[in-house]
N, CA, C and O atoms as a GROMACS GRO file, in nm:
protein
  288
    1UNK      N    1   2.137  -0.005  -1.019
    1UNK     CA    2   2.028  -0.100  -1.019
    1UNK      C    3   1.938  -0.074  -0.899
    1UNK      O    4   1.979  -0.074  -0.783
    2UNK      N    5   1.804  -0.049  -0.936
    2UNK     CA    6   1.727  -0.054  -0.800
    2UNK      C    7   1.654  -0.197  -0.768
    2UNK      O    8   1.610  -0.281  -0.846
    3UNK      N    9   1.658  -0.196  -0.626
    3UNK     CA   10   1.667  -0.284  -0.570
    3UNK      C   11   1.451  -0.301  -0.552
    3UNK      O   12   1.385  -0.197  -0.545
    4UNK      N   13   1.410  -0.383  -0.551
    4UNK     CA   14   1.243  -0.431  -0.559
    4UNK      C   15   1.182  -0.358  -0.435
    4UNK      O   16   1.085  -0.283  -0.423
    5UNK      N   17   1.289  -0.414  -0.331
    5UNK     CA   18   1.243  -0.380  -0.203
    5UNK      C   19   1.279  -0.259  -0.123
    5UNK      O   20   1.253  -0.256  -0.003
    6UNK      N   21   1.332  -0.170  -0.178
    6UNK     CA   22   1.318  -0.015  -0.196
    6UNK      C   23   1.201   0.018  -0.279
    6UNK      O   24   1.166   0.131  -0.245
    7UNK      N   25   1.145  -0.016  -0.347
    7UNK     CA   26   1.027   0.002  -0.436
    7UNK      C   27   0.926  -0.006  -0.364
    7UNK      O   28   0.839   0.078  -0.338
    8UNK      N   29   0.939  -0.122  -0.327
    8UNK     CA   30   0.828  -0.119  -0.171
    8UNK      C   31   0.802  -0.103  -0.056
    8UNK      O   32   0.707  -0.133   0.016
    9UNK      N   33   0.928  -0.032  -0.038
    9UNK     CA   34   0.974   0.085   0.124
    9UNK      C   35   0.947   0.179   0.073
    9UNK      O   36   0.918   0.271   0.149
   10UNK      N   37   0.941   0.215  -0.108
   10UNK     CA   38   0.894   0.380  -0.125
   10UNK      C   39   0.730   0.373  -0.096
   10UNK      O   40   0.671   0.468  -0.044
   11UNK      N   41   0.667   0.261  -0.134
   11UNK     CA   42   0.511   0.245  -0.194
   11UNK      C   43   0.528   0.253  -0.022
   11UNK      O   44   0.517   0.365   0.028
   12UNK      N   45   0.549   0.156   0.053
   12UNK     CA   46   0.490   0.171   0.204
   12UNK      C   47   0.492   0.328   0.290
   12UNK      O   48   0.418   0.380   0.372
   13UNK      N   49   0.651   0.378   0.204
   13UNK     CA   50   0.643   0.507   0.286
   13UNK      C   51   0.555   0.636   0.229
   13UNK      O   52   0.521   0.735   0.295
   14UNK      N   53   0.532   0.615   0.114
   14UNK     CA   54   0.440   0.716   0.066
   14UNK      C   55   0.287   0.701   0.108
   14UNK      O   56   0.218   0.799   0.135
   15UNK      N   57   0.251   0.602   0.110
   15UNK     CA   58   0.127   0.543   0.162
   15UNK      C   59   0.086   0.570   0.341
   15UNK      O   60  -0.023   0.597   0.390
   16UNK      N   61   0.177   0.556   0.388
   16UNK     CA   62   0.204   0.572   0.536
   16UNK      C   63   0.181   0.712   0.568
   16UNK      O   64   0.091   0.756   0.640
   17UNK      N   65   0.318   0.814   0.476
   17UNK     CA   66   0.295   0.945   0.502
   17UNK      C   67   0.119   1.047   0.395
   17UNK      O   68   0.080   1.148   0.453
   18UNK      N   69   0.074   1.024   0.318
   18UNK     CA   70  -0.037   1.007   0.286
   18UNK      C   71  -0.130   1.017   0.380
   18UNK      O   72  -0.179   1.121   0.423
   19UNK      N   73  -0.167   0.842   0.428
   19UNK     CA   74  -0.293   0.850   0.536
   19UNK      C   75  -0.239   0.949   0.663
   19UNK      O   76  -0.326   1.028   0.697
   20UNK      N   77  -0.125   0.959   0.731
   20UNK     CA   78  -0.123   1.010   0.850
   20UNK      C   79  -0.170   1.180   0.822
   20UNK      O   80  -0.246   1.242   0.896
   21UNK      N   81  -0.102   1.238   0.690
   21UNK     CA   82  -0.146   1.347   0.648
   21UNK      C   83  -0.288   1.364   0.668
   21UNK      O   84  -0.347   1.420   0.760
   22UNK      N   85  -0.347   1.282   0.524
   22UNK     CA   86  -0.480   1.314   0.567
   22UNK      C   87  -0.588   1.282   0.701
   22UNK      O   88  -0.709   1.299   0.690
   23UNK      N   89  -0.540   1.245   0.793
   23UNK     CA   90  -0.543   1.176   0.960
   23UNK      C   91  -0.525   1.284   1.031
   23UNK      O   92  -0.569   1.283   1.146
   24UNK      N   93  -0.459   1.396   0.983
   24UNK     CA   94  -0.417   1.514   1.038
   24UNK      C   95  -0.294   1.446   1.139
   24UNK      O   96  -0.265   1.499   1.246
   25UNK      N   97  -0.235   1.340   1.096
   25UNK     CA   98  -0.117   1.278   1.210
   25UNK      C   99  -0.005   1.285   1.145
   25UNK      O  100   0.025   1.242   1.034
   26UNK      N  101   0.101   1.389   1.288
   26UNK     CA  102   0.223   1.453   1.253
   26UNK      C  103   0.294   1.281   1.209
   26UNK      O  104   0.255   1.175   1.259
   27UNK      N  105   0.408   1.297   1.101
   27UNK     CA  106   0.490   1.203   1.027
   27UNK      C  107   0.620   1.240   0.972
   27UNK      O  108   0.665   1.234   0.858
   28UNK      N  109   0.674   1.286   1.092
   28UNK     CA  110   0.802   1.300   1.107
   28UNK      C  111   0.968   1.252   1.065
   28UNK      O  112   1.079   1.272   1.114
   29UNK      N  113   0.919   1.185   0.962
   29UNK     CA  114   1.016   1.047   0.902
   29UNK      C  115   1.070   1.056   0.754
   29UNK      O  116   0.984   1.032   0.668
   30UNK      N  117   1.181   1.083   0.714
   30UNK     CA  118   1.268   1.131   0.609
   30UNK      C  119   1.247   0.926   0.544
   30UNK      O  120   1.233   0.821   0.607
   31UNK      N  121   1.257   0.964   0.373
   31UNK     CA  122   1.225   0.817   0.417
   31UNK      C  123   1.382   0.708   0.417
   31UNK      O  124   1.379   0.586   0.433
   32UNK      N  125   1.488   0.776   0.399
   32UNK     CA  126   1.569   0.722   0.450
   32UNK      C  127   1.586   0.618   0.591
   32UNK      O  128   1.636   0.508   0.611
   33UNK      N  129   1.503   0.738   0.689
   33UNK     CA  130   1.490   0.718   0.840
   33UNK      C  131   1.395   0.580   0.892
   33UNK      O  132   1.402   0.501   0.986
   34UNK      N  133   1.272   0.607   0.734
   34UNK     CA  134   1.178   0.495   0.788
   34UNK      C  135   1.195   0.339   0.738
   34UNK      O  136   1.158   0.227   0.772
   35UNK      N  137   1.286   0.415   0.616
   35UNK     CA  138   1.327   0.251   0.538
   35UNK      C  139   1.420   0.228   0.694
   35UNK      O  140   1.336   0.164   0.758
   36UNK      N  141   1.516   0.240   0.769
   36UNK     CA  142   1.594   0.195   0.852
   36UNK      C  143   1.496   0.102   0.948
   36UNK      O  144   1.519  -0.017   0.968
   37UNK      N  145   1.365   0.186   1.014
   37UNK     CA  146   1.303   0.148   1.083
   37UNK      C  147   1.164   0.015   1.039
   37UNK      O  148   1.070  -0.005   1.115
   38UNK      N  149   1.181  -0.050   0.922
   38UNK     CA  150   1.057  -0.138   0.858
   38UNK      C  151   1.183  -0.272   0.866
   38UNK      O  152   1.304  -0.276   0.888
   39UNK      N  153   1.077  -0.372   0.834
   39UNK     CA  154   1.152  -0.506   0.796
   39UNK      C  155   1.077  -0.578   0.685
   39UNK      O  156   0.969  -0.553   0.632
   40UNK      N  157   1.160  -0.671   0.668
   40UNK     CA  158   1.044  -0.789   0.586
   40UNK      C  159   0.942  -0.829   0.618
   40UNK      O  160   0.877  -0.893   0.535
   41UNK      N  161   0.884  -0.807   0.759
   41UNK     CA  162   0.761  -0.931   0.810
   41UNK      C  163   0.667  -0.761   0.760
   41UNK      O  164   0.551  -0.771   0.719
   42UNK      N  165   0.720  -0.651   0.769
   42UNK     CA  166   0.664  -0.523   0.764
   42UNK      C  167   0.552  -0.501   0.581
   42UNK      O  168   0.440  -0.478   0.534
   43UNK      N  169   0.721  -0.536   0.546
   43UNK     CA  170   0.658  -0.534   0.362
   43UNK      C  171   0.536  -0.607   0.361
   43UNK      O  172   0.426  -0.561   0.334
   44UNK      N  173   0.568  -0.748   0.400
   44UNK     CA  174   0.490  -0.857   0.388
   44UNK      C  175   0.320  -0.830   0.438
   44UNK      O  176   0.215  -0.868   0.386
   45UNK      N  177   0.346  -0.754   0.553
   45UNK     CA  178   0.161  -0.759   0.604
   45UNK      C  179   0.104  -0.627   0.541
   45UNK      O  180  -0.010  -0.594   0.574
   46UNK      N  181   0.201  -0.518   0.420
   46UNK     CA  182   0.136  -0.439   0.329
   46UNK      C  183   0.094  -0.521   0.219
   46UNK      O  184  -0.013  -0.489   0.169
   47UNK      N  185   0.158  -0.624   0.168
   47UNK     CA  186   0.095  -0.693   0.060
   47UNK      C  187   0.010  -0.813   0.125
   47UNK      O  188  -0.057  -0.897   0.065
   48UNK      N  189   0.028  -0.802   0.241
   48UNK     CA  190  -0.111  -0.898   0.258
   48UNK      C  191  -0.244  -0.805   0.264
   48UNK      O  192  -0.343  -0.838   0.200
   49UNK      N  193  -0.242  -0.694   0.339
   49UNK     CA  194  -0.370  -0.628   0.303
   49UNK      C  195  -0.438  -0.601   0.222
   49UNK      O  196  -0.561  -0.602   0.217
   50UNK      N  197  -0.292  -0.549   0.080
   50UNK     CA  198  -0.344  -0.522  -0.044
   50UNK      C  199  -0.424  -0.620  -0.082
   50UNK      O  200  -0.542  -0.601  -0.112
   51UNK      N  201  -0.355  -0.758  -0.083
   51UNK     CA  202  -0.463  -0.864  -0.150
   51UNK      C  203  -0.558  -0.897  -0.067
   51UNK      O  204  -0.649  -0.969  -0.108
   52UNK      N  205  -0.557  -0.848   0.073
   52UNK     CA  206  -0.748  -0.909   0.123
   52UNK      C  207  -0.836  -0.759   0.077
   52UNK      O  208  -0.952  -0.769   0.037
   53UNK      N  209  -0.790  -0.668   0.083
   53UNK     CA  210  -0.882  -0.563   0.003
   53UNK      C  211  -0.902  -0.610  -0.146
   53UNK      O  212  -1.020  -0.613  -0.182
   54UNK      N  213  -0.802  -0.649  -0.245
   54UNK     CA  214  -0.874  -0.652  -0.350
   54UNK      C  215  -0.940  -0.782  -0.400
   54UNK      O  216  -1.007  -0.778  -0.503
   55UNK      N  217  -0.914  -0.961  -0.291
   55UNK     CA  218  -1.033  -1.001  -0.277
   55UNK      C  219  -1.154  -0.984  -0.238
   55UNK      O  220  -1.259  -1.044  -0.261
   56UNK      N  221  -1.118  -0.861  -0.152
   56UNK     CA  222  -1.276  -0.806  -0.070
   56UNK      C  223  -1.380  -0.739  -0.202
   56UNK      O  224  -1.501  -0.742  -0.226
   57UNK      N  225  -1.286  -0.695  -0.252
   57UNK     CA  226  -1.312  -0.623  -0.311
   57UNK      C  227  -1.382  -0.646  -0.484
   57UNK      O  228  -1.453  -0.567  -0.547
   58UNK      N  229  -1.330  -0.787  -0.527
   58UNK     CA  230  -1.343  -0.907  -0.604
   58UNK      C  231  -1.446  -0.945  -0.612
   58UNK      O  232  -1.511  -0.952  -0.716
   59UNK      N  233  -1.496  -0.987  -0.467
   59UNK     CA  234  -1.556  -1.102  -0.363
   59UNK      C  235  -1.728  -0.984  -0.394
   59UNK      O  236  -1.832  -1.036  -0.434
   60UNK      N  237  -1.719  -0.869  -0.373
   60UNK     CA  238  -1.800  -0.811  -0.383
   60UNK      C  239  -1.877  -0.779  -0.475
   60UNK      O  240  -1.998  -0.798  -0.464
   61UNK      N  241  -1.805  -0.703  -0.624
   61UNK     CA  242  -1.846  -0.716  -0.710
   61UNK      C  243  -1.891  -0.870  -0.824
   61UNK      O  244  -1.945  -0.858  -0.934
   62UNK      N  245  -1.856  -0.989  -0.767
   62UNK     CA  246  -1.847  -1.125  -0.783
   62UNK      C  247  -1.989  -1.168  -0.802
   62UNK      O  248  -2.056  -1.202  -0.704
   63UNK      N  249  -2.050  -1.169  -0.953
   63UNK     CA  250  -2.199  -1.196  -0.949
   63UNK      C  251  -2.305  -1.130  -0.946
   63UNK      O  252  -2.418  -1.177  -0.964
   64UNK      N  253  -2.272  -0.994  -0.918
   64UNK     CA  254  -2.385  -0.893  -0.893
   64UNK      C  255  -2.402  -0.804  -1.065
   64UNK      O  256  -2.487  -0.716  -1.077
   65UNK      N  257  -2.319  -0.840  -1.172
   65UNK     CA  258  -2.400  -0.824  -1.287
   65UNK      C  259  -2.284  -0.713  -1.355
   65UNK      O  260  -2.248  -0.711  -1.473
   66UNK      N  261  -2.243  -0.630  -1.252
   66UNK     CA  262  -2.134  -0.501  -1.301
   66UNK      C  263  -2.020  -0.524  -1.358
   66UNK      O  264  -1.935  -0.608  -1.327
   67UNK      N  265  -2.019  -0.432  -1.459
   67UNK     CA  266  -1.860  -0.497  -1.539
   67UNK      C  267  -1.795  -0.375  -1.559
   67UNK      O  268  -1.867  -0.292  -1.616
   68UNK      N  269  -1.663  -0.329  -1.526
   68UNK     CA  270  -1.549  -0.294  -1.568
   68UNK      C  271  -1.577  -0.181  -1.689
   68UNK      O  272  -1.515  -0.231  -1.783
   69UNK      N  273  -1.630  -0.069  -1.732
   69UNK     CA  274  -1.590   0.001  -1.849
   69UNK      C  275  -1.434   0.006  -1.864
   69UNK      O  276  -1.357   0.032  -1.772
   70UNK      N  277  -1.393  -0.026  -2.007
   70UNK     CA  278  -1.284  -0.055  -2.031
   70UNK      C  279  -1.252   0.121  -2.027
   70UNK      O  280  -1.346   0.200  -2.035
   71UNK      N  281  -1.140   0.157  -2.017
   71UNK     CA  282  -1.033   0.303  -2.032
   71UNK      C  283  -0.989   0.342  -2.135
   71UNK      O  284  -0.913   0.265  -2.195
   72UNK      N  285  -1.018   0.467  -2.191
   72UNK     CA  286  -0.969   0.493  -2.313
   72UNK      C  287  -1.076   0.566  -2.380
   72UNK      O  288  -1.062   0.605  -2.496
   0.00000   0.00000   0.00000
């Protein structure tokens, strides 16, 4: 059974090693090593960003007329 919050130590650690990559910043961290080193208050202020970016992001397109082409 996998556990939620390994799901979101993978999403944080892939995301983490990602930007530092493209940052050109060395990321030295197996993610065994980095799940050891995160906590809950850690998870928590990745899903708080997510949701002020995609109210920002909401907030922006909100009224200005643009809609969504559906996929497919």
């Amino acid at each position: 059974m996998v556990e939620v919050r390994s799901i979101g130590a993978t999403l944080l650690y892939c995301c983490t090693a990602s930007a530092c990559s493209a940052d050109g910043v060395a990321f030295g961290l197996e993610l065994d090593e980095f799940c050891d080193l995160i906590g809950p208050e850690d998870m928590e202020r990745m899903s708080a960003g997510i949701r002020t970016e995609a109210d920002s992001k909401s907030a922006a397109t909100e009224g200005d007329g643009s809609k969504k082409k559906p996929r497919g």
